[in-house]
C-alpha positions as CSV (number, residue, x, y, z in Angstrom):
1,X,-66.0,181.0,-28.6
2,X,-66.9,179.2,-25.1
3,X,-67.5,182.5,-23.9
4,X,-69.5,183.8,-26.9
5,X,-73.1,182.4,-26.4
6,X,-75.7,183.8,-28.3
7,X,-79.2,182.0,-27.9
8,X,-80.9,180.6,-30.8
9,X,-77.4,180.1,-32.5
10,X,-77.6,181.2,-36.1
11,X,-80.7,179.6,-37.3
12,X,-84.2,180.5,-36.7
13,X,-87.1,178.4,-37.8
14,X,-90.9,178.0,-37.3
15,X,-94.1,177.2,-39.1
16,X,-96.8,179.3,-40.3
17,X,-99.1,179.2,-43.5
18,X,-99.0,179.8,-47.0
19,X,-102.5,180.8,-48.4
20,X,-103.5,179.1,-45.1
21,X,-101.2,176.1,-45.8
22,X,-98.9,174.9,-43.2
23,X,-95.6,175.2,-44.3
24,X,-91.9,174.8,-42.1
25,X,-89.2,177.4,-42.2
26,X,-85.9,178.0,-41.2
27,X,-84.0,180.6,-41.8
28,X,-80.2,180.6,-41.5
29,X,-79.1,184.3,-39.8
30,X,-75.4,185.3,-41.2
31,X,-75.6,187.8,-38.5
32,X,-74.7,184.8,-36.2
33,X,-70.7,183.3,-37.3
34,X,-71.6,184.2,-40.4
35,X,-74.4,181.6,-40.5
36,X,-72.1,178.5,-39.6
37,X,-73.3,175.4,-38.3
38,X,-73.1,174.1,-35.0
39,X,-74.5,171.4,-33.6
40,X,-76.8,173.4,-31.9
41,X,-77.8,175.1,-35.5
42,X,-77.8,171.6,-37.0
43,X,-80.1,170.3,-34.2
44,X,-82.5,173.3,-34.4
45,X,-82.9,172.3,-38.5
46,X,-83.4,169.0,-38.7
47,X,-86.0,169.2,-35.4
48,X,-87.9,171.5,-38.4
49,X,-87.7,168.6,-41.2
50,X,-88.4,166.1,-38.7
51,X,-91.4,167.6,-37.4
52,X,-92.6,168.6,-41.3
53,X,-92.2,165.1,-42.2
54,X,-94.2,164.3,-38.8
55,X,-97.5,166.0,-40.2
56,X,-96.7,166.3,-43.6
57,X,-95.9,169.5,-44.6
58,X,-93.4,171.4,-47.1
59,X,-90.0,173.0,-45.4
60,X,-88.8,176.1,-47.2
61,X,-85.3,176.8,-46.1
62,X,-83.7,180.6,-46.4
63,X,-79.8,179.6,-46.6
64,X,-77.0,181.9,-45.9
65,X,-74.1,179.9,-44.3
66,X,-70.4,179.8,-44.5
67,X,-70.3,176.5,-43.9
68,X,-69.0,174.0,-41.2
69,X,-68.5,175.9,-37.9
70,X,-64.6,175.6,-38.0
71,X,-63.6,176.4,-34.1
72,X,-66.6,173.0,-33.6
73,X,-64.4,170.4,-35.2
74,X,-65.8,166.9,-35.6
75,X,-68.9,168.8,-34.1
76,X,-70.2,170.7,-36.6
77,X,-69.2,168.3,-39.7
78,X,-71.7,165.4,-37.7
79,X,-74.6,168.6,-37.8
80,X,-74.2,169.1,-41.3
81,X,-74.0,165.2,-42.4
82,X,-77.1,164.8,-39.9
83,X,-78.8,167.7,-42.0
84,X,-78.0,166.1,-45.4
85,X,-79.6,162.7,-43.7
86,X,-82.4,164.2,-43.0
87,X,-83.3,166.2,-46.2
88,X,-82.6,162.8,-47.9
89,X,-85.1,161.0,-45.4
90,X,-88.0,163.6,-46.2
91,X,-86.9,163.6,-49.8
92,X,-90.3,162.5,-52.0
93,X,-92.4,162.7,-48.5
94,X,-92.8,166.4,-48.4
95,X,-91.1,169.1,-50.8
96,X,-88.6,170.6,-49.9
97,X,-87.5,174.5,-51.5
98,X,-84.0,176.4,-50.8
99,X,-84.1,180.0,-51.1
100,X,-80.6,181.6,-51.6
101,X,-80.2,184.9,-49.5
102,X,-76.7,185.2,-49.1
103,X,-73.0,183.5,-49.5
104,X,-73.0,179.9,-49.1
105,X,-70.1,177.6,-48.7
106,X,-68.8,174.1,-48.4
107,X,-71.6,171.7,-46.4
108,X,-74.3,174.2,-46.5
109,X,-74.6,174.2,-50.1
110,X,-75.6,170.4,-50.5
111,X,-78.1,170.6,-48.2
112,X,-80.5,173.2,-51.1
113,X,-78.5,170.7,-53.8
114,X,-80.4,167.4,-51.5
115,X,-84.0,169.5,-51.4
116,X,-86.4,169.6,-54.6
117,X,-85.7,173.1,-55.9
118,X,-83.7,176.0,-55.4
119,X,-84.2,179.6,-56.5
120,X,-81.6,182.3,-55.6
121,X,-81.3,186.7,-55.6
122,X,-79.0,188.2,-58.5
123,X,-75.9,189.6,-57.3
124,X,-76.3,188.7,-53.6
125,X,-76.5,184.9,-53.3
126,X,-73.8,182.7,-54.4
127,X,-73.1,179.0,-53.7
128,X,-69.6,176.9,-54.2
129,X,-68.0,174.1,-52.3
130,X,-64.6,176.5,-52.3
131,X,-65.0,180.2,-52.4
132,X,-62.4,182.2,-54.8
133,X,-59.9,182.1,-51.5
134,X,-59.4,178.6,-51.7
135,X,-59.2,178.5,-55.4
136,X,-56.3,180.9,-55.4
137,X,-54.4,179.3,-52.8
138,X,-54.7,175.7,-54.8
139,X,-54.8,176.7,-58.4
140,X,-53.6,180.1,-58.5
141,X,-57.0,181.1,-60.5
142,X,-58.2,184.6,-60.0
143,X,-62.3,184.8,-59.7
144,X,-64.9,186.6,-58.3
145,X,-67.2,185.3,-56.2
146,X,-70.2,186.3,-59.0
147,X,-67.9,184.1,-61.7
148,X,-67.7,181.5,-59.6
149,X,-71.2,180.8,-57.9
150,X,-73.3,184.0,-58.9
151,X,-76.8,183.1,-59.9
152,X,-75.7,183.4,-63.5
153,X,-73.7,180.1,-63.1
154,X,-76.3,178.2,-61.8
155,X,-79.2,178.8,-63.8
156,X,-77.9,178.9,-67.1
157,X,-74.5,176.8,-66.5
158,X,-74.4,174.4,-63.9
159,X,-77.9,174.2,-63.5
160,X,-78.0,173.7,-59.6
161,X,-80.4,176.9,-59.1
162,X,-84.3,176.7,-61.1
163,X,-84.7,180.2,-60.9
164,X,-83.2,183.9,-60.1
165,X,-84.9,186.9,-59.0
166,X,-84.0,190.6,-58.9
167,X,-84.5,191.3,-55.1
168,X,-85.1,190.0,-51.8
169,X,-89.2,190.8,-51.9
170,X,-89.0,189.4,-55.3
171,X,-87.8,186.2,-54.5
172,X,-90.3,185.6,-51.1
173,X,-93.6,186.8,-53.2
174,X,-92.4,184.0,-55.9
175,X,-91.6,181.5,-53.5
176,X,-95.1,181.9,-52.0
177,X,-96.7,181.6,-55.7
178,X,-94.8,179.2,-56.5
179,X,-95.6,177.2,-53.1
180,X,-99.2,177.2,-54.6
181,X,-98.8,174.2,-57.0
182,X,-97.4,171.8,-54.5
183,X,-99.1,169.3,-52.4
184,X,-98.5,169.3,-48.7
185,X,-97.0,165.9,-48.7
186,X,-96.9,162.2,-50.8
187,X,-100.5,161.7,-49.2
188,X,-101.8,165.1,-50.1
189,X,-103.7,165.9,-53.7
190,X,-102.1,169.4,-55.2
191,X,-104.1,172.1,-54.2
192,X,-106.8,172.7,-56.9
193,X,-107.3,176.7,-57.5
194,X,-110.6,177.5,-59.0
195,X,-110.7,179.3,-62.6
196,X,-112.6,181.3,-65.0
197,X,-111.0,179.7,-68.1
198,X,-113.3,177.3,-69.6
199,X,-112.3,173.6,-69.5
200,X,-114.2,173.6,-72.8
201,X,-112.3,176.3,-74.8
202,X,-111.3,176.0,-78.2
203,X,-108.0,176.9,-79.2
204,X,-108.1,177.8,-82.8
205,X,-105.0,179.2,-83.5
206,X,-103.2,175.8,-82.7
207,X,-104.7,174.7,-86.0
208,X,-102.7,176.9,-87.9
209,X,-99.7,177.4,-85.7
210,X,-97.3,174.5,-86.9
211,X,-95.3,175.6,-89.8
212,X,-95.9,173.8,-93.2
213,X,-92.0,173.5,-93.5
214,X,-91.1,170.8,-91.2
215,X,-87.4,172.1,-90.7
216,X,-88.4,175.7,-89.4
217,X,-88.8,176.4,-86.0
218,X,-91.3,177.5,-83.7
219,X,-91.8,178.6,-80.0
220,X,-93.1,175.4,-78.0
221,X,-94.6,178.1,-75.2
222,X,-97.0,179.6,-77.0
223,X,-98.5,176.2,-77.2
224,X,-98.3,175.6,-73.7
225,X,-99.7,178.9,-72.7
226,X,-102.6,178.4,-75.3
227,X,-103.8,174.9,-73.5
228,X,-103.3,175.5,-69.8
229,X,-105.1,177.8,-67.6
230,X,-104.8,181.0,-68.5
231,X,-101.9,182.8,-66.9
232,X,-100.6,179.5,-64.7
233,X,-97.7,178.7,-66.5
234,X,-94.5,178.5,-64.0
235,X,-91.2,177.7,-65.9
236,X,-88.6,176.3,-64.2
237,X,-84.7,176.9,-65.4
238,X,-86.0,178.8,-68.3
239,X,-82.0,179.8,-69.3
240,X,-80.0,175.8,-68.4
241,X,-80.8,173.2,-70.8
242,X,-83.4,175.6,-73.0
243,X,-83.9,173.3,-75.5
244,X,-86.7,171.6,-73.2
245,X,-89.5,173.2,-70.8
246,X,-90.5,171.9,-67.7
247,X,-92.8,174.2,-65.5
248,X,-96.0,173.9,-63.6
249,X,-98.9,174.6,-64.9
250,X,-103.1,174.1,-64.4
251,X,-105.8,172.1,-66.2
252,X,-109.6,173.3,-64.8
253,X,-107.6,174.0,-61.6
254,X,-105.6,171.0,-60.7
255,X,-101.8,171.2,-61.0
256,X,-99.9,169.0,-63.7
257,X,-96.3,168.9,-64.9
258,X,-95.3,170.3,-67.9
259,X,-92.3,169.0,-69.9
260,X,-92.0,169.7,-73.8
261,X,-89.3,170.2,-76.1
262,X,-88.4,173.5,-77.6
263,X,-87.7,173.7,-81.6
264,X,-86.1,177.2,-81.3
265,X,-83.2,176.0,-79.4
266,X,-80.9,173.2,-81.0
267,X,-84.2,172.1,-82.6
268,X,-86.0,170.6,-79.7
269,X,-83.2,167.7,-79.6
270,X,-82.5,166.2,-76.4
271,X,-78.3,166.8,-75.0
272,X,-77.2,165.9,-71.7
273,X,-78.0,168.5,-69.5
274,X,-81.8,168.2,-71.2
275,X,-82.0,165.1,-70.2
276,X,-80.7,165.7,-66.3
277,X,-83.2,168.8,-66.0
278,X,-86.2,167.2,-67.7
279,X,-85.4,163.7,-65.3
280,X,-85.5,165.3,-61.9
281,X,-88.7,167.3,-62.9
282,X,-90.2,163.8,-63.9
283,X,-89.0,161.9,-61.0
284,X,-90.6,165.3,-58.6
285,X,-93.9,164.7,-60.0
286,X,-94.0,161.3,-59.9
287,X,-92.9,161.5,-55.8
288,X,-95.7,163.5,-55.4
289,X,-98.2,162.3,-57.5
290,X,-98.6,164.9,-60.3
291,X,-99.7,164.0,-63.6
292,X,-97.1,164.7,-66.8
293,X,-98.3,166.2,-69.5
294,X,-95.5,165.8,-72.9
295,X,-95.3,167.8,-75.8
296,X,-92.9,166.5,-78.0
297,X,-91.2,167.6,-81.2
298,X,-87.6,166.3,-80.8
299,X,-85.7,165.3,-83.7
300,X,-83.5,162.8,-82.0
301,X,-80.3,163.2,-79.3
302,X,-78.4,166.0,-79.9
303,X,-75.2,164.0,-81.9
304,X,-71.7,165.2,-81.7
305,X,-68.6,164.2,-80.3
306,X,-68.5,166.3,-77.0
307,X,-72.2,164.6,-76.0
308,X,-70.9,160.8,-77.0
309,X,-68.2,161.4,-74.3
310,X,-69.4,163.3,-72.1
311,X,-72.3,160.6,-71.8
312,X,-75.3,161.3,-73.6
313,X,-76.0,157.6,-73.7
314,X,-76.1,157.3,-69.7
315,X,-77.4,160.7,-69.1
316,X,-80.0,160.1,-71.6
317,X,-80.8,157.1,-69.8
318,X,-82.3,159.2,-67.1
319,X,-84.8,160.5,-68.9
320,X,-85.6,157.1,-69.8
321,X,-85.7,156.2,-66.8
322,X,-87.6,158.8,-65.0
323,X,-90.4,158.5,-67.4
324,X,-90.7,154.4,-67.0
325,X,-90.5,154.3,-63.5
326,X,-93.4,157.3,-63.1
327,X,-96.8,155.5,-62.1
328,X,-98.9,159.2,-62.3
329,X,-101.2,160.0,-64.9
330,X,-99.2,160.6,-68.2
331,X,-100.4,162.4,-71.5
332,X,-98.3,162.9,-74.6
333,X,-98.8,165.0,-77.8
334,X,-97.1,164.7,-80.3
335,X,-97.2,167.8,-82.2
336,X,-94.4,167.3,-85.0
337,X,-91.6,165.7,-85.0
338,X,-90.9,162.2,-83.2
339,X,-87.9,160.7,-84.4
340,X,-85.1,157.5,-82.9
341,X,-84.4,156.6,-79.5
342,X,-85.5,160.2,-78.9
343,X,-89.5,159.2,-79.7
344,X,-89.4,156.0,-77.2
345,X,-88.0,158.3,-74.2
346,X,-90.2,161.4,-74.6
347,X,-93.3,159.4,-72.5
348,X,-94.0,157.5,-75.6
349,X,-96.8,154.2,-75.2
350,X,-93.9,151.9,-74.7
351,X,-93.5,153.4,-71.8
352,X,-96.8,153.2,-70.4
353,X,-98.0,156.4,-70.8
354,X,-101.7,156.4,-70.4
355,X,-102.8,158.8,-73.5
356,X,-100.9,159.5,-76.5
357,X,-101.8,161.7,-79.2
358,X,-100.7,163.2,-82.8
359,X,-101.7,166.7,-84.2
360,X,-102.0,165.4,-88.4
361,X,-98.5,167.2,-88.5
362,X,-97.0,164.5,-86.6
363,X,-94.0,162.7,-88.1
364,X,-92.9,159.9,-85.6
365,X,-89.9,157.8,-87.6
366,X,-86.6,156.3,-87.1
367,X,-85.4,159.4,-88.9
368,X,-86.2,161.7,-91.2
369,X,-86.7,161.1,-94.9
370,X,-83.4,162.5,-96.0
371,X,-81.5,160.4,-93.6
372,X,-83.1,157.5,-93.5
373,X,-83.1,157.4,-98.0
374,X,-79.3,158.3,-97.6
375,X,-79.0,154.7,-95.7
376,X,-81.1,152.9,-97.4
377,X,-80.6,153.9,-101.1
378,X,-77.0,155.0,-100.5
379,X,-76.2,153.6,-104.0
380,X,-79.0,155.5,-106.4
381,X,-77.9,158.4,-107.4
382,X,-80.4,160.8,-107.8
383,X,-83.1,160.4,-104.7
384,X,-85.4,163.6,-104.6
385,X,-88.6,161.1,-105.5
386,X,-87.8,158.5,-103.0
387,X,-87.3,161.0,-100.4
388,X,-90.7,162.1,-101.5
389,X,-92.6,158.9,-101.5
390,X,-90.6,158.5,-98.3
391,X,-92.2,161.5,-96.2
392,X,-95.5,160.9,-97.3
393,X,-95.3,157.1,-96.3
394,X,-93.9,157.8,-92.9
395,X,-93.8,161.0,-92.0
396,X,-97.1,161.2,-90.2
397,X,-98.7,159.9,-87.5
398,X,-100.7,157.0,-89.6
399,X,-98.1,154.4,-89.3
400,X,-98.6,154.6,-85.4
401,X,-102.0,155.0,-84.9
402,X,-102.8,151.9,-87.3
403,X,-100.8,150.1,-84.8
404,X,-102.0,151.3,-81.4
405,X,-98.7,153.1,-80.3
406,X,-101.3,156.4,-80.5
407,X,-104.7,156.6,-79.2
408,X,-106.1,159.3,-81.4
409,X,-105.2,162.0,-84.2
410,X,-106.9,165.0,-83.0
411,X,-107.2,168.5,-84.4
412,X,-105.0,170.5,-82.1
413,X,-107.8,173.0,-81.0
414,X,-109.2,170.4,-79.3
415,X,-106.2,169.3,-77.2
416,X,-107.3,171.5,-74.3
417,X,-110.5,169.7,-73.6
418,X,-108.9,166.3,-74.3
419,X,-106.1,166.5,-71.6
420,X,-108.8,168.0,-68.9
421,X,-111.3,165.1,-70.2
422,X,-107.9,162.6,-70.0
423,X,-107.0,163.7,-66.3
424,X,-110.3,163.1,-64.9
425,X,-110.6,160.0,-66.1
426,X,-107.2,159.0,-64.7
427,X,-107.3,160.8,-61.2
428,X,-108.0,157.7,-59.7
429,X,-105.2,155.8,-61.6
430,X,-103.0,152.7,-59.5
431,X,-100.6,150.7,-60.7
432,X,-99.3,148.0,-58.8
433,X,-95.5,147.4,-59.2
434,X,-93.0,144.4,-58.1
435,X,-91.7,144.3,-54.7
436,X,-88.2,146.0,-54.7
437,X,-85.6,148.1,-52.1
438,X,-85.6,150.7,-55.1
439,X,-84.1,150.1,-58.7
440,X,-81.0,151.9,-60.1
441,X,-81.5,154.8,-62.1
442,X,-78.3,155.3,-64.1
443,X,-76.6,157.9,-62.4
């Protein structure tokens, strides 16, 4: 190795534009030890994120890395924590995106699992702290290196990867789309793209599109693609935690984040790994001041013992959390169900979103009329007509408006023009907070 010196070590990285954005790259070359870090490789990286946090500018990293250069000791292990320190110092002051283009191992997969989102290439990138080597030698457990880290895993299981794509060429053209609803940095706007799709559209088929039965289901994405900009919708992890959608989309333009739960998967109720994905989106957007916009039909928290103990109530916390803490420009619609705990942490009033809505079919309760007459009237015997006067007492958006927690009831072909009409209006929003180091999001 003392004699094997090969300039530029295994790392290459630059800037160029996006669109005729500046943007940082560095790309890790598994030609090179396999892509290992030295502290050469280290140095050359975080010279990159320094820099992009100097002028304020995105870093896009292309990872392929085997880890720790082993034959650099103590060495390499300072390169990669010096790495991980400085994706956590430019964390929330310019994005950060990991591409997956190959193998990665130990230390070089925290440093994508540190940065803002990660997509990866089916059946070519794979990421795991030990590789199927390891695991054999400790636990005698046969696996492939697809089983174990494949893109599979992480978008639909462990959730560590947003997004997969077929190919090489795939995944760049996507990254660069993609890289097109981001702001440079914390002090930049996101870049507004002009469109042909009227901010004053009607959507009429909204006003029929919520089924008269409240327990049948109904696909949350057609909604969302009915009031954004036509064609601008960009779902993250689409296949981990499907029973909520968080994407980026545009409204006249300007970028906004989307998060809304989905009715055709576990009825649009929020579980722990819900709660995790919809959190970090929240917390992103809030970093780097993009407005939320909240669809919500959520039944509750997903109940069961395998969520109680595997801590829905701290996980669910998050979510709570996220969504108090964020100071950008928030707009909720409620467009059925808005039930318990569930209600309050979807960007409710009480947590100061800025604009809350109801579509008339709006039911927001501490439960729905069959539970909540099963409680109450546990003793009569025979409850259909309670149950009935029940729902039509509470199960609509009435209760809440009369009492401010909703700003308006509005005919959902109009919920186009009121969000756009909403975000201008708040675009100059500032809310001052108390002086703190940071609080302490339950982790």
């Amino acid at each position: 190795m003392e004699e094997n010196k090969i300039y530029g070590d295994s790392i290459v990285t630059g800037y160029g534009k996006i669109n005729d954005r500046l943007v940082f790259v560095y790309a890790q070359d598994a030609t090179v030890f396999g892509g290992s870090v030295s502290k050469a490789h280290a140095f050359k990286l975080c010279k990159v994120i320094e820099q992009a946090m100097q002028v304020g500018a995105p870093v896009i990293g292309i990872n392929d890395s085997g880890g720790a250069r082993i034959q650099e000791g103590v060495d390499s292990l300072a390169g990669v924590a010096d790495i991980f320190l400085k994706n956590v110092e430019a964390s929330g002051v310019v994005p950060q995106i990991s591409l997956i283009m190959g193998p990665c191992a130990g230390g070089a997969v925290y440093s994508p699992a540190l940065m803002d989102f990660t997509f990866m290439v089916k059946n070519t990138s794979y990421m795991y702290v030990t590789g199927p080597e390891v695991i054999k030698g400790v636990t005698n457990e046969l696996i492939t290196h697809e089983e174990l880290g494949g893109s599979d895993i992480h978008t639909t299981k462990s959730g560590v990867a947003h997004l997969a794509f077929n190919n090489e060429l795939e995944a760049l053209e996507n990254i660069r789309d993609f890289f097109n609803y981001l702001p440079l940095s914390n002090n930049d706007p996101a870049p507004v793209k002009p469109t042909e799709d009227s901010p004053h559209r009607i959507c009429s088929s909204l006003d029929y599109f919520i089924p008269t039965d409240s327990s049948k289901a109904y696909d949350m994405k057609y909604i969302i693609h009915e009031i954004v900009d036509k064609s601008t919708f960009y779902e993250l992890s689409p296949d981990f935690a499907s029973n909520i959608i968080t994407g980026f989309a545009r409204f006249d333009g300007a970028t906004v984040g989307i998060i809304a739960n989905q009715p055709l998967e576990l009825s649009g109720a929020l579980d722990i790994n819900a709660s995790i994905k919809a959190a970090r989106f929240v917390r992103f957007c809030d970093a780097f001041n993009i407005p939320l916009v909240t669809l919500v039909d959520v039944p509750g928290f997903l109940p069961g013992v395998q969520q109680e103990h595997g801590g829905i109530i701290r996980n669910g916390a998050k979510l709570l959390y996220a969504y108090a803490e964020a100071t950008v420009p928030k707009i909720t619609v409620i467009t059925r169900k808005a039930y318990g705990g569930a209600y309050d942490v979807m960007s409710s009033k009480h947590l100061k979103a800025d604009a809350n809505y109801a579509w008339p079919t709006g039911e927001i309760a501490v439960m729905g009329a069959k539970g909540a007459v099963e409680i109450i009237f546990r003793n009569v015997k025979d409850k259909t007509k309670i149950e009935n006067d029940y729902a039509n007492k509470f199960s609509n958006p009435l209760p809440a408006a009369i009492k401010g927690y909703l700003d308006d009831i509005i005919v959902p072909s109009q919920t186009r023009n009121r969000i756009i009409s909403d975000l201008k209006m708040l675009a100059r929003k500032k809310i001052s907070k108390p002086k703190k180091k940071h609080g302490n999001i339950p982790l």
